[in-house]
C-alpha positions in Angstrom: -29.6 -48.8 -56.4 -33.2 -48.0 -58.1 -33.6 -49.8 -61.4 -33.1 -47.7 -64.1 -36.8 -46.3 -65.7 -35.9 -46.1 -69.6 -37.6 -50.0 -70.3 -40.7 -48.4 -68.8 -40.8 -45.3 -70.8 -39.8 -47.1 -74.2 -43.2 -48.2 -75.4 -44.5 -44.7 -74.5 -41.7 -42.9 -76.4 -42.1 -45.3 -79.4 -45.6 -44.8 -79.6 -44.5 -40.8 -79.3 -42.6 -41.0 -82.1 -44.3 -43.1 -84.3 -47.7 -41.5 -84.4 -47.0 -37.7 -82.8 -43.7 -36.5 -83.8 -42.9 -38.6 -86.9 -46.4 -37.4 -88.3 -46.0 -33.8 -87.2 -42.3 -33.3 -88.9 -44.1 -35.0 -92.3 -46.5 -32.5 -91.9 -44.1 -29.4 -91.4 -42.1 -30.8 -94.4 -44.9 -31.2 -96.8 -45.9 -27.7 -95.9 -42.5 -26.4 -98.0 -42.8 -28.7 -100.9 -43.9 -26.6 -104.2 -43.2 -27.5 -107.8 -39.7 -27.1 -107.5 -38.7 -28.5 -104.3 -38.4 -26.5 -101.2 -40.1 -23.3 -101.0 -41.9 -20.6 -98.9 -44.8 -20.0 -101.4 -48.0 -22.1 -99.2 -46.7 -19.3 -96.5 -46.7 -16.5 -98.8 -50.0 -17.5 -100.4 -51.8 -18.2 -97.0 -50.3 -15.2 -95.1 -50.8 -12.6 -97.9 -55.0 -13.5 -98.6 -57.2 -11.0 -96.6 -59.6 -14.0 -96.2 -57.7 -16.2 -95.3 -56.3 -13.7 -91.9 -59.8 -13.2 -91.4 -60.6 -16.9 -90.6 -57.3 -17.2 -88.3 -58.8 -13.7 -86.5 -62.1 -15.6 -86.1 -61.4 -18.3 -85.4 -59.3 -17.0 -82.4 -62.6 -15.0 -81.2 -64.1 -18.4 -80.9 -61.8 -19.5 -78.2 -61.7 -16.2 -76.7 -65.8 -16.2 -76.6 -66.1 -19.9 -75.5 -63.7 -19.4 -72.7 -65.8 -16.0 -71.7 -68.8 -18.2 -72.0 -67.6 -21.5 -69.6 -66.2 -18.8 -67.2 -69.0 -17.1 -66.5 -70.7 -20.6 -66.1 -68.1 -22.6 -64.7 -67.6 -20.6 -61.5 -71.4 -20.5 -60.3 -71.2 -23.9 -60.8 -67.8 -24.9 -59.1 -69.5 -22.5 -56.1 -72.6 -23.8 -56.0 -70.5 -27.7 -55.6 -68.4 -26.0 -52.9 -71.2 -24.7 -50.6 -73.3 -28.1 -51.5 -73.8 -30.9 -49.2 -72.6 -34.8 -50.3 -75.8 -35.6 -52.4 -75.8 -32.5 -54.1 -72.2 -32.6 -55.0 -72.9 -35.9 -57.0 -75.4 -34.9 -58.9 -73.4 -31.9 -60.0 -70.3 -33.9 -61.0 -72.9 -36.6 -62.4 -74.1 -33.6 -64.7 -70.9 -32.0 -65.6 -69.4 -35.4 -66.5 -72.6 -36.3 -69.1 -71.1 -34.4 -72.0 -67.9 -35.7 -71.6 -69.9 -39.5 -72.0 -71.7 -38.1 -75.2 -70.3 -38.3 -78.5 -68.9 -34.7 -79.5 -71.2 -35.8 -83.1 -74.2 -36.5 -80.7 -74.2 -33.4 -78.9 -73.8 -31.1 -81.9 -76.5 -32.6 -83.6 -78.4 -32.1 -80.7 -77.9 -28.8 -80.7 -79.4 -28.2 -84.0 -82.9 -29.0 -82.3 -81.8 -26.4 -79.5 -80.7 -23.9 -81.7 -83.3 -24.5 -84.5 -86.8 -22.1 -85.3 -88.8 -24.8 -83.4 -86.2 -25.3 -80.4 -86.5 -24.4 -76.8 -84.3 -21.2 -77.3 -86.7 -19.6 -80.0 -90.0 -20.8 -78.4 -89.0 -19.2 -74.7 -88.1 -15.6 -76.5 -91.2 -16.0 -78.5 -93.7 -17.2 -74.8 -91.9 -14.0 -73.6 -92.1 -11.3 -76.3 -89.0 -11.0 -76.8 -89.2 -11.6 -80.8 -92.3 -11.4 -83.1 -91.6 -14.8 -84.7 -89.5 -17.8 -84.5 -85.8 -17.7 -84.9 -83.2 -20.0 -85.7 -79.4 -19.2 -84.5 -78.1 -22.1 -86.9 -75.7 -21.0 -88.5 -74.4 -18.1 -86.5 -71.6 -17.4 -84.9 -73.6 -16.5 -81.4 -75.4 -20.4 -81.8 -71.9 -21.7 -82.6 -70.7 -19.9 -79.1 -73.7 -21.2 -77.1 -72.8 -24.3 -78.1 -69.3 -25.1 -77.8 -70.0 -23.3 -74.3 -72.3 -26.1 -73.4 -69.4 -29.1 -75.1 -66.5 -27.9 -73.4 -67.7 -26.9 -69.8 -66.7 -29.5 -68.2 -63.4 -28.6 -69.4 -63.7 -25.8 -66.5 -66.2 -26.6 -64.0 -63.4 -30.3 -63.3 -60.3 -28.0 -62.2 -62.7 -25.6 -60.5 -64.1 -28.4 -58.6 -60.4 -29.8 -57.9 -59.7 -26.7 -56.3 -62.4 -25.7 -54.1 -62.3 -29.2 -52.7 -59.1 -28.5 -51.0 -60.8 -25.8 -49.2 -62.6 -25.5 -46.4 -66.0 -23.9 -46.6 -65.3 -21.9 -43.3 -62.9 -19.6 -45.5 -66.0 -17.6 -46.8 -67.0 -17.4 -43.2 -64.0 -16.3 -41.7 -63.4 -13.7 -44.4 -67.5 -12.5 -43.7 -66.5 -12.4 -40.2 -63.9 -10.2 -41.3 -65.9 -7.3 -42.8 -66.2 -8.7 -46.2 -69.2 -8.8 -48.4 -70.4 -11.6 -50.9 -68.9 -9.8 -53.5 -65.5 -8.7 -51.9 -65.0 -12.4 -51.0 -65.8 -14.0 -54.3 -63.4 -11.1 -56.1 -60.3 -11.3 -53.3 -60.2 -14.1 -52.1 -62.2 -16.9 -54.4 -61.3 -16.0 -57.8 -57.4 -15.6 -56.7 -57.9 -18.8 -55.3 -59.4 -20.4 -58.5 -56.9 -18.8 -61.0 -54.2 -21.5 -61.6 -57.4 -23.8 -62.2 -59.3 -21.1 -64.7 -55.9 -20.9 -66.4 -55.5 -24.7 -66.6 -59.5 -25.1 -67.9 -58.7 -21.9 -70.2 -55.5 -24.2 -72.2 -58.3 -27.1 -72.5 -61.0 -24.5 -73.7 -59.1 -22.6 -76.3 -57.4 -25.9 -77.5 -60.6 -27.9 -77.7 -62.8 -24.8 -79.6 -60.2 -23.3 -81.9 -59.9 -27.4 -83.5 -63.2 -28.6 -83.4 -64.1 -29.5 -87.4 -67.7 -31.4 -86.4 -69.0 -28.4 -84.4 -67.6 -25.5 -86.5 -68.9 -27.2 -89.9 -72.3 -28.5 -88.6 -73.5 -25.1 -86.2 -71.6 -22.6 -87.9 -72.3 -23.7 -91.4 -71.0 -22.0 -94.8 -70.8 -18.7 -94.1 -68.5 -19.0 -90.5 -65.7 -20.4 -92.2 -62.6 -21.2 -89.2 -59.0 -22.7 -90.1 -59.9 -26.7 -89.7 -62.9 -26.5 -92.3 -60.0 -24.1 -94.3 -57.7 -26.9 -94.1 -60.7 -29.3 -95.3 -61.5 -27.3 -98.3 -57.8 -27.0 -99.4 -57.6 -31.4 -98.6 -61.0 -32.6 -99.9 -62.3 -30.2 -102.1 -59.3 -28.3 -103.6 -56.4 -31.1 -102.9 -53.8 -28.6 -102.3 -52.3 -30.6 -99.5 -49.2 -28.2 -99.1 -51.3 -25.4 -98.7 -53.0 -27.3 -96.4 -50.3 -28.0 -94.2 -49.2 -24.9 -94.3 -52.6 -23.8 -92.9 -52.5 -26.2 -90.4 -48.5 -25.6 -89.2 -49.8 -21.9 -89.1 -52.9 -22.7 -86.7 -50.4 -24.8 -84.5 -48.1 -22.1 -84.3 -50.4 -19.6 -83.3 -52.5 -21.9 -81.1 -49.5 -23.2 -79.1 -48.4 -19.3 -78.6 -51.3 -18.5 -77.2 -51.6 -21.9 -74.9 -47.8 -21.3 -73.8 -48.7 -17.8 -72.9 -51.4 -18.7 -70.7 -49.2 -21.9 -69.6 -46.6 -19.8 -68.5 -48.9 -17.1 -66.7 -50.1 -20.2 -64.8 -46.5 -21.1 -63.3 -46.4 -17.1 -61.9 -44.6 -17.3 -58.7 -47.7 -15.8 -56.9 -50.0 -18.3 -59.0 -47.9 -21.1 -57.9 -48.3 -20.1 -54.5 -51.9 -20.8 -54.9 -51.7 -24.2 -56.6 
């Protein structure tokens, strides 16, 4: 008779409940306190402020931009692994892995350089012609894009990777041998192939962009205002902290709608079938 697991999983749930769900239901709670006990008004007052559905709308469009952005990356790059030989494959995994070894406060700061009047980005469209002067995309919602495309790649190109490895390379052959083009391959056969995994980066994406404070505040600045620098304002500046959890129960919500929608059109019978 196996040995029963529940000894095993005891620190794990303790540690679960103590710091993850105890935490969360404090949070939920606090978000219905008002000056005379329980009540709905940190809804009311978030939901029925123009602004305040603006930043929830934009800062959706972030994720929904980033994850355009490390798609159209992330599968030239997962390709490019695929057809490489051993060496070449390291030094792309030795690449993709570098963010994830860099501070997430490092690499935004870095960014400002990139992104600056001075940085590599402005000088190349000046050398070219493209501009008549220096520019600076600090502080845009375009330099905020290209950069949290850059953070959370790896979040894409990893699964990508996982996948194609369990392929053989002669597939692309076989299907060429078939009639097929580089194009009708990559479209039929590939990206079906790579779906659960761009579904499974996609979650990590979306999660990762629509909650990141450093790189929202520091790249976007002022005038890009998305829900966690909403939440700050309403903690730090304002100290309206049920408003505040109201804010942030209300990005979970809609976050973890959109995750469990995309969660769920991963476990698709025919997606499964690829997994």
């Amino acid at each position: 008779m196996r040995a029963s697991g529940v000894p095993f999983l005891t620190p794990m749930l303790t540690l679960s409940v103590l710091f993850f769900a105890a935490p969360l239901a404090m949070l939920v709670g606090y978000s219905f306190v008002g000056e005379t006990g329980f009540t709905l008004d940190n809804y009311a007052r978030f939901l029925g402020d123009p602004f305040n559905f603006r930043v929830l709308v934009n800062t959706f469009r972030l994720g929904i931009q980033t994850v355009l952005g490390v798609t159209l990356l992330g599968i030239p790059i997962a390709l490019l692994y695929w057809h490489s030989g051993p060496r070449v494959r390291q030094v792309i995994i030795f690449l993709t892995l570098i963010p994830m070894l860099t501070s997430n406060v490092v690499r935004t700061f870095a960014w400002i350089v990139i992104l600056g009047r001075q940085g590599p980005i402005s000088e190349t469209l000046l050398a070219f012609g493209f501009t008549d002067g220096p520019i600076s995309l600090m502080f845009t919602e375009l330099g905020l894009v290209l950069a949290m495309t850059q953070i959370d790649l790896p979040l894409v190109v990893l699964p990508l990777i996982a996948m194609l490895s369990r392929l053989p390379t002669s597939l692309g052959e076989a299907a060429e041998v078939s009639g097929a083009g580089p194009w009708r391959i990559l479209i039929t056969v590939l990206i079906p192939l790579m779906l659960p995994a761009l579904l499974a980066g996609w979650v990590l994406v979306f999660a990762s962009t629509s909650a990141s404070f450093v790189t929202q505040a520091v790249i976007g600045g002022a005038r890009n205002v998305y829900m966690p620098q909403l939440i700050y304002r309403e903690v730090g500046t304002l100290f309206d902290w049920p408003l505040a959890a109201a804010i942030a129960v209300v990005l979970l919500l809609t976050s973890g709608a959109v995750l469990l929608a995309i969660t769920f059109l991963s476990r698709h019978r025919r997606l499964a079938n690829h997994a």
